[in-house]
N, C-alpha and C positions, 0 to 999 in steps of 0.2 A: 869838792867845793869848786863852783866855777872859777874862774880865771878873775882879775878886777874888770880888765876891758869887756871880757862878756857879760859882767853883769849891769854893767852901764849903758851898753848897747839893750838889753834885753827893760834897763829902766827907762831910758830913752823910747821903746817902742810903747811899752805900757804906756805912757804921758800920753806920748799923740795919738792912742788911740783911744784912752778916755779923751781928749781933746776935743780931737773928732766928734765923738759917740756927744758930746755934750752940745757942741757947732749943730749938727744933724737932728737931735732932738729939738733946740731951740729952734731952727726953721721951720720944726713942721709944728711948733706952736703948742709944745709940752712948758707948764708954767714953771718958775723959777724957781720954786720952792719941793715943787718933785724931782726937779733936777738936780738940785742937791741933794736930796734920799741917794739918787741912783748914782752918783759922783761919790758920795760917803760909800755907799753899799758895794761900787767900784773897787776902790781902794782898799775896803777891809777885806774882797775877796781875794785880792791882789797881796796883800799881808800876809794873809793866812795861808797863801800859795808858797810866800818866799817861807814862814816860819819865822817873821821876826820876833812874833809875842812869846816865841817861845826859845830863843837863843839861836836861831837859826843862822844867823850872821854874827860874824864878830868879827870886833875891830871899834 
């Protein structure tokens, strides 16, 4: 199990880089409501990376 710092750094990057991915989509004129699918469909990828739904972390 990683370390708590490294996994804060490692949530830390996820965020800004869905951030990012969300900033760069809306300039190039992707609508509001697609951006959310791909903001949701982010995150649940990002979930099922770590294994939260399945007891992957504890604490």
């Amino acid at each position: 199990m990683p370390a708590p710092q490294r996994t804060r750094t490692l949530d830390l990057f996820a965020f800004v880089a869905v951030l990012a991915t969300g900033v760069v989509l809306l300039l190039i004129g992707v609508p509001p409501n697609s951006l959310a699918i791909v903001v949701v469909a982010m995150g649940g990828l990002y979930g099922a990376w770590l294994g939260v739904g399945r007891g992957g972390r504890e604490g």
